[in-house]
C-alpha positions in Angstrom: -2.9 -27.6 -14.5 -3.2 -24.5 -16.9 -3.6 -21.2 -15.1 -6.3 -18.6 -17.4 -6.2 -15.5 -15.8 -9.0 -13.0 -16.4 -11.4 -10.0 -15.1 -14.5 -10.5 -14.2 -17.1 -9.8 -17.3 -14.0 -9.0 -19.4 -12.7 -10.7 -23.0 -11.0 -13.2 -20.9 -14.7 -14.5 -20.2 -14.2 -15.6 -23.8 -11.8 -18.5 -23.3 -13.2 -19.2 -19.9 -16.4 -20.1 -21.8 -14.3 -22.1 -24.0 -12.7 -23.9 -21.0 -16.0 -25.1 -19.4 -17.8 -26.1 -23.0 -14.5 -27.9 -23.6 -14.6 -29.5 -20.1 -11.0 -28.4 -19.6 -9.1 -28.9 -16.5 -8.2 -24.9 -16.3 -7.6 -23.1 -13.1 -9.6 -19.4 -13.2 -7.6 -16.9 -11.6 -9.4 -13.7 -11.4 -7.2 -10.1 -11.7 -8.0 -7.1 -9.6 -8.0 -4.2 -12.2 -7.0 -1.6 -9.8 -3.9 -3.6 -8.3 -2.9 -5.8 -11.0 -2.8 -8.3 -7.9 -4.5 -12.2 -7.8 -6.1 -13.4 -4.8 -3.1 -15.1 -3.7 -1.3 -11.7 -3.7 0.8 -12.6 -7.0 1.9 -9.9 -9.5 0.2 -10.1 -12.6 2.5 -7.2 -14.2 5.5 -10.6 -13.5 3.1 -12.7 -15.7 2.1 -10.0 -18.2 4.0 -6.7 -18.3 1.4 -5.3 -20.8 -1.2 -5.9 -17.7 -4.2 -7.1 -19.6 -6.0 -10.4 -19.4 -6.4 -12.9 -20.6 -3.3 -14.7 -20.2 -2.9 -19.0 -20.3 -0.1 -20.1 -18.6 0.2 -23.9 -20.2 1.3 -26.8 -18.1 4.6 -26.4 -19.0 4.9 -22.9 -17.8 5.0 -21.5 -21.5 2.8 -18.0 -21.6 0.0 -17.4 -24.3 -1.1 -14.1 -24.3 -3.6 -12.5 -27.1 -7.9 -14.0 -26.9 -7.7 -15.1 -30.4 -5.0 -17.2 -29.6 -5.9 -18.8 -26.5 -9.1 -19.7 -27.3 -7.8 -21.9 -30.6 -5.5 -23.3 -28.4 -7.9 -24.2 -26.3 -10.2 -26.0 -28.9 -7.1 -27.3 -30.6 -6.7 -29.2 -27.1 -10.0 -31.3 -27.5 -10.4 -31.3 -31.5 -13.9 -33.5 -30.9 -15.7 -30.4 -29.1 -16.2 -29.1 -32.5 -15.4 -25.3 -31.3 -12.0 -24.5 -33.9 -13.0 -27.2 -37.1 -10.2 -29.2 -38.8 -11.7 -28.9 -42.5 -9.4 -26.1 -43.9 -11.9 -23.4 -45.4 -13.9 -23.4 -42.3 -10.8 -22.7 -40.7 -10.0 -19.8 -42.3 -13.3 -18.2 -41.8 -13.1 -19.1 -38.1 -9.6 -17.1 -38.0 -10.7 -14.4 -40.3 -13.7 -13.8 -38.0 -12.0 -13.7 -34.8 -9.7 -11.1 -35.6 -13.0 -9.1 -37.2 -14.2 -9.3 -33.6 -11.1 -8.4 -32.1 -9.9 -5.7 -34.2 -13.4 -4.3 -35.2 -15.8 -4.7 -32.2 -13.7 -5.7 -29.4 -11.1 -2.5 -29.6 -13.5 0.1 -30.1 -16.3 -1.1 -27.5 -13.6 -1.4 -25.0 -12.0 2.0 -25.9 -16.1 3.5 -25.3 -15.8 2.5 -21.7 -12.5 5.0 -20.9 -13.5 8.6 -20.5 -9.9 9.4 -22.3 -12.5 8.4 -25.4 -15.4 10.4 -24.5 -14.8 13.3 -27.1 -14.6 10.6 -30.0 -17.4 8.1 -28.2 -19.6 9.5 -31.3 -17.3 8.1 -33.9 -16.3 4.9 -32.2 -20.8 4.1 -31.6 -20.8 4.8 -35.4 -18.3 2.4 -36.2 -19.5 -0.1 -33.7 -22.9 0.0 -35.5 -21.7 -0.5 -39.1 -19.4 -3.4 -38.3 -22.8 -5.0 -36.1 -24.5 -4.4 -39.2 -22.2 -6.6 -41.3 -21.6 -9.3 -38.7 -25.3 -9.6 -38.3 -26.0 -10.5 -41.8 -22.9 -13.3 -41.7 -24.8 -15.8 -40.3 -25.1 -19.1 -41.6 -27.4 -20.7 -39.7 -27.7 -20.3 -35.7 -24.4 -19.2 -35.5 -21.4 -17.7 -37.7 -20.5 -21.1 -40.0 -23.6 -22.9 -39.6 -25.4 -25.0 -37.3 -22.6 -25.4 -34.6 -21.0 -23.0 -32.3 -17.6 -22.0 -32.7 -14.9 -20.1 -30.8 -15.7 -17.2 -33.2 -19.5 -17.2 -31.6 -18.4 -17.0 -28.0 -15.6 -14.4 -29.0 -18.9 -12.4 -30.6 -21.3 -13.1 -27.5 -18.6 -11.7 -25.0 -18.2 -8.3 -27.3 -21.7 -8.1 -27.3 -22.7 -9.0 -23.6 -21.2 -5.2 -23.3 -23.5 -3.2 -25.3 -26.2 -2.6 -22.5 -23.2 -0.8 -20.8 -22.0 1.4 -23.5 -25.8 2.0 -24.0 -25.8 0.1 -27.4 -29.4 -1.1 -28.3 -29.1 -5.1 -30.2 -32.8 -4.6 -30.7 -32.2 -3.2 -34.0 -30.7 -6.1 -35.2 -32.8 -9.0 -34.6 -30.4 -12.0 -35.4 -27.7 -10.6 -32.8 -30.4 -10.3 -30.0 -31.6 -13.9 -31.0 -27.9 -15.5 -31.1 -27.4 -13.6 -27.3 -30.3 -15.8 -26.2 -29.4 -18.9 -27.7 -25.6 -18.7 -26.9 -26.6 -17.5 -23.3 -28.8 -20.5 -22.5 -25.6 -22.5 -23.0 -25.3 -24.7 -19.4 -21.5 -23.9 -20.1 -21.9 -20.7 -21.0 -24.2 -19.8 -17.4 -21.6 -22.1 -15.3 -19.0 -19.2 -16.5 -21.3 -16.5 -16.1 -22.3 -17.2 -12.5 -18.6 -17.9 -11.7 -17.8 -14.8 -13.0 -20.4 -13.2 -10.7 -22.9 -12.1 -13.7 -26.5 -12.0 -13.5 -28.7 -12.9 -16.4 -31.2 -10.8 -18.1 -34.2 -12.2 -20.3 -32.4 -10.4 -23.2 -29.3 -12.7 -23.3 -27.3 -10.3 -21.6 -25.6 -10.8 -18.4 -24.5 -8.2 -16.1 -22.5 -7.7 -12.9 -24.8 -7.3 -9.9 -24.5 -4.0 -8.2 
């Protein structure tokens, strides 16, 4: 069985959401942050020296490390679940917009949660909010490339599932607040949430309980 190991409410939620829309037989092993250590006392550091999740470990022991990657694998796996399509220009555009998210929303939100940031917090929130201006106005239709949900969409809901922690407002941009409700009343994408020990909000956004 394949082994995704994550943090709880982290980018590694990304392919676990894949995993359950998909219906794949994936083992969730959850990190702790502070010791690097899973619940069975393994060493994730042996697994991945860089120490961030998430990581797949495929059935034949081979390591994927890197979001983007892992969740195309993982909607490569079952081709009919529609989440990574075949047709060659949607492809592209899939690919192009996961490494927008990773490279442009992902990075800096992430780097706005470490108080090594906090005297450049201002310049990563403006940069944030241009690159959620553009992203908002690439829909096209309920989500990203049309009418069906893509990796690229849960990718984008994950990133933005932070922004009530880094105090980021998605009122002021109508189509992302309506995508985070729609993509959050996903049964595959609550089963994941409530796994991961997150509680919803009538916004779309999930959070961990105190």
């Amino acid at each position: 069985m394949m082994k995704l190991y994550i943090h709880q409410a982290a980018c590694s939620l990304s392919p676990h959401i894949v995993a359950r829309e998909l219906e794949l037989d994936v083992h969730i092993i959850e990190v702790e942050r502070g010791t690097h250590k899973t619940p069975d006392g393994e060493d994730f550091l042996a697994i991945n020296p860089n120490g961030y999740v998430p990581v797949l470990v495929l059935d034949d022991g081979e390591i994927l490390m890197e979001g983007p990657a892992i969740v195309q694998h993982l909607a490569d796996m079952k081709p009919t679940g529609g989440l990574a399509p075949r047709d060659a220009h949607e492809r592209r555009r899939i690919q192009s917009l996961l490494n927008f998210v990773a490279t442009e929303l992902h990075k800096p939100m992430a780097q706005m949660f470490y108080p090594d940031y906090a005297a450049v917090k201002d310049v990563l929130r403006n940069h944030v909010t241009a690159r959620l201006d553009w992203i908002s106005a690439q829909f096209a239709g309920d989500f990203l490339i049309g009418d069906r949900l893509s990796v690229a969409d849960i990718y984008l809901f994950v990133c933005l599932n932070w922004s009530s922690w880094l105090n980021i407002d998605l009122s002021r941009w109508p189509r992302l607040e309506a995508f985070m409700r729609q993509v959050g009343a996903r049964p595959a994408v609550r089963e994941a949430l409530k796994a991961e020990g997150l509680a919803h909000r009538a916004n779309g956004i999930f959070f961990a309980p105190a």
